[in-house]
C-alpha positions, 0 to 999 in steps of 0.5 A, a space after each residue: 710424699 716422695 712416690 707413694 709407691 717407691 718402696 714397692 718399685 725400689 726395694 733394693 737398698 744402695 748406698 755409694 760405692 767405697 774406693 777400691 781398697 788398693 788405691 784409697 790406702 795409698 792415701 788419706 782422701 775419704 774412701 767413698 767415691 762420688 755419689 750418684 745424684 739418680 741413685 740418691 733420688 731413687 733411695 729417697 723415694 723409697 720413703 714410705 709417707 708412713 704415718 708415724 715417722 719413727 725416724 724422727 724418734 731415732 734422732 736426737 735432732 728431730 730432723 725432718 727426715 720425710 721432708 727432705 727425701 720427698 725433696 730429695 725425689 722432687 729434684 728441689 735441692 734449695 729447699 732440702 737444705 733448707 729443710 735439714 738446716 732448720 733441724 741440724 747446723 752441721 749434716 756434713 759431720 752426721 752424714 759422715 760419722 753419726 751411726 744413724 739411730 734414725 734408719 734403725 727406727 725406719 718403719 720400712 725397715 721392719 721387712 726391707 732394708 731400712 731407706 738411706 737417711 744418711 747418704 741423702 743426708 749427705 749428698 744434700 749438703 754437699 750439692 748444697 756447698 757445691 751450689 753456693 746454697 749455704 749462705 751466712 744468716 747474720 744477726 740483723 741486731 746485737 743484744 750487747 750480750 756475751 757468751 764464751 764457749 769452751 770447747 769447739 767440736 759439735 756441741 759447741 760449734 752447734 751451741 756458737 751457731 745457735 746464739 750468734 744468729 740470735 745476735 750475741 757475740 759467742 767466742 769459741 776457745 779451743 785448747 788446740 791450735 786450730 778449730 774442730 776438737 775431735 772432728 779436726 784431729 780425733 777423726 782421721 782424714 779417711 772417714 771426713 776431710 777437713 775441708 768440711 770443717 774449714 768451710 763450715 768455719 767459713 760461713 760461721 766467721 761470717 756470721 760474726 762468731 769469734 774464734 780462739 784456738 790455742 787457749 787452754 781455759 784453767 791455764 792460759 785464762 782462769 775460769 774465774 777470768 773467763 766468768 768475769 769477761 762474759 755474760 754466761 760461759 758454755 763447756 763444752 769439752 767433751 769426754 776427753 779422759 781415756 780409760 787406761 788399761 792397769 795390768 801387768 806391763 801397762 808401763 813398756 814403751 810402745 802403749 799408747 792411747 788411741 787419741 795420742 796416735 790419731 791426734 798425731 797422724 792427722 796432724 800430719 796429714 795436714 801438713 804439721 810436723 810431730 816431733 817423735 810421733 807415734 807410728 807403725 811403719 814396718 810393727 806388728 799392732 795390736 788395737 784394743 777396743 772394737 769400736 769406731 775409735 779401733 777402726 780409727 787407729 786401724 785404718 790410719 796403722 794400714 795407711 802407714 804401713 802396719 806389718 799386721 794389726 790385730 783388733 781385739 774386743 773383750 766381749 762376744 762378737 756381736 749378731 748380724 741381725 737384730 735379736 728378739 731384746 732388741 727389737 725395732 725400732 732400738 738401735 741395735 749393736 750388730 756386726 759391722 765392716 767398716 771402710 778400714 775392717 775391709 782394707 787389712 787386719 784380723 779381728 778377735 772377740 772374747 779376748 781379755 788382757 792379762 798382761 804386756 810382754 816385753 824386754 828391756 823395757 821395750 813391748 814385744 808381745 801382749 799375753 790374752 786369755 779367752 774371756 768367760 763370763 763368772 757372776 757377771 764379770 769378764 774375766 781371764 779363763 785359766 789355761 786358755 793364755 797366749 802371747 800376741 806378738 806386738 811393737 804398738 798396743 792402741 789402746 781404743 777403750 773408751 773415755 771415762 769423761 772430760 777432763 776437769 782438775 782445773 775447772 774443779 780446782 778453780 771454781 766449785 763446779 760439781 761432777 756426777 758419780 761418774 765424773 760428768 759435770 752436774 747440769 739441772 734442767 736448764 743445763 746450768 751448772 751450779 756456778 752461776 751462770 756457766 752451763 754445759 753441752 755434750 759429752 762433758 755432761 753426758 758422758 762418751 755419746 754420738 755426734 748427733 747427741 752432742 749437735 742436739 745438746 749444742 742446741 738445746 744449751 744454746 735456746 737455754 743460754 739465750 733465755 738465760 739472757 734474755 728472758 725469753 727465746 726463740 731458738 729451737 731445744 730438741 733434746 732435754 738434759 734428762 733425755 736418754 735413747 730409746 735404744 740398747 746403745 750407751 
């Protein structure tokens, strides 16, 4: 495995070197500057052979992550991807966005810095497409089966993949106009370009799976229509209901969701026009909410030409280092400096909203208060109020779960407590025949869990069909992380 003693020889870790912050802000290309192809291999071979790979419980997919950074040291690219295909369709998106639960588990980051999973990740899949090694792997027969797919971000382009190569015809429809959910227009240019969609799209069109952008199932075509054209129906939706913020001034104009700004700008980053879209050119923003959706809108307000930005976080600023509850191998919530944290703006923990400020209708300012903690609560502390002077409030606080009026309202499809649609064991939902994948039945959760549920639905979908299958299903709907993270 890799050089048994690589982690003794290499005990730095290095991952690629970010673009300087001057230049990448004058534009949207991704902010890492090209990886080195001897670094990468050096990291890789920092991978220990440990005898339980906890690594692989930090993934939802299971990815073989030993396999491929022995691969990686060996110089034997073609088989890398091979390696990380079997396990994961899209290591281009997880190499970019998904926090990486598996270096938290690394049992080499018990004492060292964890390995570099996701930059191997990444540099593999890239010198893969650059390579022309990612091919089409077409059905070699059809089973005369159909399955629509509601919903084209992770979950379900991993669920269409999946029972397209087992030889059903998979239609992908998607409400907006082109295909990717929140990959195409949640996440900005910056963090993943879009030519990595559009070529995965590629191969999969290639592949036989049909795309339908520009359909909003419930009000183009009814769910009952869509039930009766195919032979099973997947949601795969996504978390998509923001959570709103209901205080005093909540109705001035200059509040917005953090997705309606985002949406907005990568449109325009790729090359759309937007009516009266939503910028900060020249204004004083305020972003409430400290998660990567806030580094989000951060990053896009400093390429657009924020005054300031100012990130504001309800709760304590986290630690550093991991802490005695939350010990290896969880993931842990630590203090983290995103691309867009180092490129501009101020960041405030303990801040609570207690109301938005402003004058004929227009914000000017939000008024916060420090935040105590009274018998488990987060509230307001008396005495402590001041007023943030403010023209765009962002308001990046999460999603409450996917949007599902006509869904409810057309069939009797159940929703869960916390407004999540019900799936049993097989992710079926009580409507015959129809299932549900990712975020809209387990509510707001990573890229990698939504990809592992894509799948998992997909091996179910296919059994459902036929009888039986062959296809892969690493993740149950009644899995949860081992981790703090929810």
């Amino acid at each position: 495995m890799a050089d048994p003693r690589g982690f003794l020889k290499v005990t730095e870790r290095e991952t690629a070197a970010r673009r300087p912050v001057p230049i990448r802000i004058l534009d949207w290309k991704e902010v890492y500057e090209r990886r080195d192809t001897g670094v990468i291999k050096q990291q890789a071979s920092r991978c220990m052979d440990c005898g339980v790979p906890f690594c692989h419980q930090g993934c939802p997919l299971g990815n073989l992550i030993p396999e491929w950074n022995d691969l990686t040291w060996r110089d034997d690219n073609k088989q890398a991807i091979e390696r990380l295909h079997k396990t994961n369709n899209f290591p281009e998106f997880t190499g970019r966005l998904c926090p990486a639960p598996c270096e938290s588990s690394c049992v080499l980051g018990i004492n060292q810095p964890a390995v570099t999973i996701k930059e191997i990740e990444v540099s593999i899949i890239d010198d893969a497409f650059g390579n022309d090694l990612v091919e089409a792997h077409a059905p070699e027969r059809l089973t005369g089966k159909t399955v629509a797919i509601v919903g084209s971000g992770p979950a379900g382009l991993a669920a269409a993949q999946q029972l397209t190569r087992a030889g059903h015809t998979v239609a992908v429809y998607e409400r907006d106009d082109r295909i990717g959910g929140l990959l195409r227009y949640g996440i900005p240019d910056f963090k993943m370009e879009k030519t990595h969609i559009d070529r995965r799209l590629e191969q999969m069109t290639a592949e036989g799976t049909r795309f339908r952008p520009g359909v909003a199932i419930g009000v183009d075509i009814t769910w009952e229509d869509i039930k009766s054209r195919y032979d099973a129906v997947l949601i795969a939706t996504g978390a998509t209901k923001p959570r709103d913020l209901p205080v005093s001034g909540r109705d001035l104009d200059g509040i917005h969701f953090a997705m309606e700004y985002l949406t907005q700008a990568n449109k325009v980053v790729a090359g759309q026009t937007v009516e009266g879209q939503i910028v900060a050119t020249g204004k004083n923003v305020v972003i409430l909410g400290g998660g990567d959706t806030g580094a989000d809108c951060l990053g896009t307000a400093t390429r657009q030409g924020a005054k300031s930005v100012t990130t504001l976080a309800i709760g304590k600023r986290p630690e550093d280092e991991r802490t005695a509850d939350q010990p290896w191998p969880t993931f842990p919530t630590l203090f983290e400096v995103s691309s867009a944290h180092e490129e501009f703006g101020e960041r405030q923990y303990l801040a609570s909203t207690v109301e938005f400020v402003g004058e004929d209708g227009r914000l000017t300012g939000i008024k916060v208060a420090e935040t105590e903690f009274k018998d488990g609560q987060r509230l307001p502390k008396a005495g402590t109020e001041r007023i943030i002077p403010a023209d765009l409030v962002l308001l990046a606080l999460g999603f409450t779960g996917p949007e599902s009026d006509t869904l409810c309202a057309q069939t009797n499809t159940q929703l869960d407590s916390r407004g999540n649609i019900v799936r049993d064991d097989k992710w079926a939902t009580n409507e015959a025949g129809v299932f549900v994948a990712g975020d809209a039945g387990r509510g707001q959760s990573l890229i990698v869990w939504a990809i592992a549920e894509g799948r998992s639905a997909a091996a179910a979908i296919d059994r459902f069909l036929e009888g039986t299958s062959e296809l892969p299903a690493p993740v149950k709907p009644t899995d949860q992380p081992i981790s703090v993270y929810s």
